[in-house]
NUTORVEX-634899 format. One record per residue (C-alpha): residue in three letters; x, y, z. Coordinates in steps of 0.25 Angstrom, whole numbers, padded with zeros to 4 digits, always signed. Example, Ala and Ser with C-alpha at 12.3 -4.5 7.8 and 13.67 -1.06 7.14 Angstrom:
<atoms>
ALA+0049-0018+0031SER+0055-0004+0029
</atoms>
This chain:
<atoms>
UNK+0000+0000+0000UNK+0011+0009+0002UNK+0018+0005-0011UNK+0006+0009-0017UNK+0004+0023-0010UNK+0019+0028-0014UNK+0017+0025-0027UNK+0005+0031-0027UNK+0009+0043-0021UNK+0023+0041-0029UNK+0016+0042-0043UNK+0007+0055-0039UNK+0020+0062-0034UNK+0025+0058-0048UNK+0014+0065-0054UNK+0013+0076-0049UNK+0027+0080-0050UNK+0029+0072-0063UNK+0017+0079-0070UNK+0015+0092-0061UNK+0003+0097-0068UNK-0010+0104-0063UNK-0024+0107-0069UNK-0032+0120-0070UNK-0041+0128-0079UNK-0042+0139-0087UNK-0054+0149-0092UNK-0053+0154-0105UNK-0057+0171-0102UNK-0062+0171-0118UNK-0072+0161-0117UNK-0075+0155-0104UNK-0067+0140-0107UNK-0060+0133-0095UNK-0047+0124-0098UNK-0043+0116-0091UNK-0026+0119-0088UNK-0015+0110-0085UNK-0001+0114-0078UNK+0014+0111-0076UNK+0027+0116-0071UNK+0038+0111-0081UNK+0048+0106-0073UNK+0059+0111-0082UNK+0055+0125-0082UNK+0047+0126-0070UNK+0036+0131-0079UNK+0021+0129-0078UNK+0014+0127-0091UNK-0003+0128-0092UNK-0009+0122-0102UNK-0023+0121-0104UNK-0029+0107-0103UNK-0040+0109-0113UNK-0038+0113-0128UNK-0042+0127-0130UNK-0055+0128-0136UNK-0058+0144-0138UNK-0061+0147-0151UNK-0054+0157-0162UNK-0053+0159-0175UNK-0043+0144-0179UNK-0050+0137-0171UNK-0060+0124-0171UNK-0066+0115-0165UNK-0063+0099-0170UNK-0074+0095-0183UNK-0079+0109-0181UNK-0088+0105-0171UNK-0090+0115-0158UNK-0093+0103-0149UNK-0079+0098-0150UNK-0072+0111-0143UNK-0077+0107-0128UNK-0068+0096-0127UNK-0058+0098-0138UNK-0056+0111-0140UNK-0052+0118-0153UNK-0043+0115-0164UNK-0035+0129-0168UNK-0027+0134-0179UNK-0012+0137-0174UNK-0015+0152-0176UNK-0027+0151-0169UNK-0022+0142-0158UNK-0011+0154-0155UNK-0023+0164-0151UNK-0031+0155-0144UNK-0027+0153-0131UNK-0031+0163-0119UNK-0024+0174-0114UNK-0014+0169-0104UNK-0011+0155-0114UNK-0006+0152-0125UNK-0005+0141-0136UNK+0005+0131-0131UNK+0020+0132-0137UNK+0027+0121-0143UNK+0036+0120-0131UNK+0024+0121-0120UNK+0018+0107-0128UNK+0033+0103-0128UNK+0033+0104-0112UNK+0019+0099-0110UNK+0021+0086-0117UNK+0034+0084-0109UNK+0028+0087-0094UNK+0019+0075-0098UNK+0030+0064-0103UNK+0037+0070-0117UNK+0031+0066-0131UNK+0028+0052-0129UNK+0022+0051-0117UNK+0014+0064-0114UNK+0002+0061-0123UNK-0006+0053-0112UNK-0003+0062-0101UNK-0010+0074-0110UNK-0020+0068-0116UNK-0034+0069-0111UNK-0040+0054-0106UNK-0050+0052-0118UNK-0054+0056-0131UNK-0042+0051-0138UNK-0043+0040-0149UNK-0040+0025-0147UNK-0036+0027-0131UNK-0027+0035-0134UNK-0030+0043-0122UNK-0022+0050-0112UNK-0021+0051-0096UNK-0022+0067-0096UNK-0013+0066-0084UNK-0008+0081-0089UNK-0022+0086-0087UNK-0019+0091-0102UNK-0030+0084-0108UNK-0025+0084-0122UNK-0037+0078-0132UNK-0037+0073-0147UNK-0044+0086-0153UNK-0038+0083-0165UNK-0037+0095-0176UNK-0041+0105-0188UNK-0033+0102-0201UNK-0031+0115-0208UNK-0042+0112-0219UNK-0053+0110-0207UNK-0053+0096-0204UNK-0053+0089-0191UNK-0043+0077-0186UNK-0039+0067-0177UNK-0051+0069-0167UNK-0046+0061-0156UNK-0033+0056-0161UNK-0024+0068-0160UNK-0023+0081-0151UNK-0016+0092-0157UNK-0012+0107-0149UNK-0005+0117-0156UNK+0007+0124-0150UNK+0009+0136-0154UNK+0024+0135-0161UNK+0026+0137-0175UNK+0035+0125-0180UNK+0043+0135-0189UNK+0037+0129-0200UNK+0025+0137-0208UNK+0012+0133-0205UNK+0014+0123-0193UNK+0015+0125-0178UNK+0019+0114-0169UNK+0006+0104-0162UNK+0008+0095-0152UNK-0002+0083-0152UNK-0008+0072-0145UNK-0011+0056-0153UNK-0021+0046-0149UNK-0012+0036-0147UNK-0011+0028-0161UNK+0000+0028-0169UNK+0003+0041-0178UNK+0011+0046-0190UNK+0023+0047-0183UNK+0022+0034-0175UNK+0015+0025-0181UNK+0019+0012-0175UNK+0018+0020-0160UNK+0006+0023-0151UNK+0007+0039-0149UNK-0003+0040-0137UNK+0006+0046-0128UNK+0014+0055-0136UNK+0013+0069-0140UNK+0017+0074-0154UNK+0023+0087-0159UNK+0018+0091-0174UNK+0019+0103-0183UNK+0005+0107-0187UNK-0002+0117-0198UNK-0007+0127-0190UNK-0020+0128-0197UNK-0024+0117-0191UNK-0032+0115-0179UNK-0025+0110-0167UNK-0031+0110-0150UNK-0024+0122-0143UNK-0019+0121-0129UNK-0015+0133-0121UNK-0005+0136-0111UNK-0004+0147-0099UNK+0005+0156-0102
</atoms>
């Protein structure tokens, strides 16, 4: 019984100094809308980062909701433009860098492993759910090609950041997978990993903000 107790209490200790997160909210001024927020220190710059845990869902100009259909910005969110995604966030946030997704992903395990510590516990195709033990929440909202139709509903999640890759025309996403094999690994599972792409930023991508 004892045994037991110290690895109990040995494994939350862990957690929470492992994986030093907290939870929150935020109220969008513009429209009324609470996200829900998440927050850690980075232990190698003694930074704290918020993100919001919900994808932004205020409308502007760029944006959309998935299959053009209103009833699917509740629990997903909108799809935005990369111009768009730049000007939509609240006073006080902003789009996520390149660098604040390259942090995020490696406070919850690196590339390979931090896909099921973000992702939400359903929604996700085939079981290729995650644990959500970031509190991030992260679902498959899939996107807007640039000619106006939808994709990968449930399959893929895709968040803009807001780096240009130096190239015309694309920005850099970073995106979550299902679990099944993909272009770039066909032979290997990719439920756990996270991927970093360059995208057309006229397409429509989830937004997630951070505090600034």
């Amino acid at each position: 019984m004892k045994q037991h107790l110290f690895a109990l209490l040995s494994t939350l200790l862990f957690t929470q100094v492992g994986i030093a997160q907290s939870t929150g909210a935020f109220t969008d001024y513009r429209d009324g809308q609470t996200y829900k927020t998440i927050s850690f220190k980075n232990a190698l710059t003694g930074t704290t980062f918020t993100w919001m845990a919900q994808n932004l869902n205020y409308k502007v100009q760029g944006s959309y909701a998935y299959d053009d259909n209103e009833n699917n910005r509740k629990e997903l969110g909108l799809l935005y433009t990369w111009e768009a995604a730049k000007k939509a966030c609240p006073n006080g946030w902003h789009l996520a860098t390149d660098s604040e997704w390259s942090i995020l992903v490696s406070e919850f395990g690196g590339t390979d492993k931090a896909g099921e510590a973000l992702k939400s516990v359903n929604g996700w195709k085939e079981d290729g759910n995650g644990t959500n033990s970031s509190g991030f929440n992260a679902l498959p909202g899939g996107q807007r090609i640039a000619g106006g139709s939808y994709r990968v509903l449930g399959i893929l999640g895709l968040w803009w950041s807001s780096t240009h890759t130096g190239e015309e025309g694309k920005a850099w996403e970073w995106n979550l997978h299902y679990g099944g094999p993909s272009k770039v690994e066909p032979l290997k599972s990719n439920k756990s990993k996270v991927f970093r792409f360059d995208a057309d930023i006229l397409g429509g991508l989830s937004v997630r903000c951070v505090r600034n």
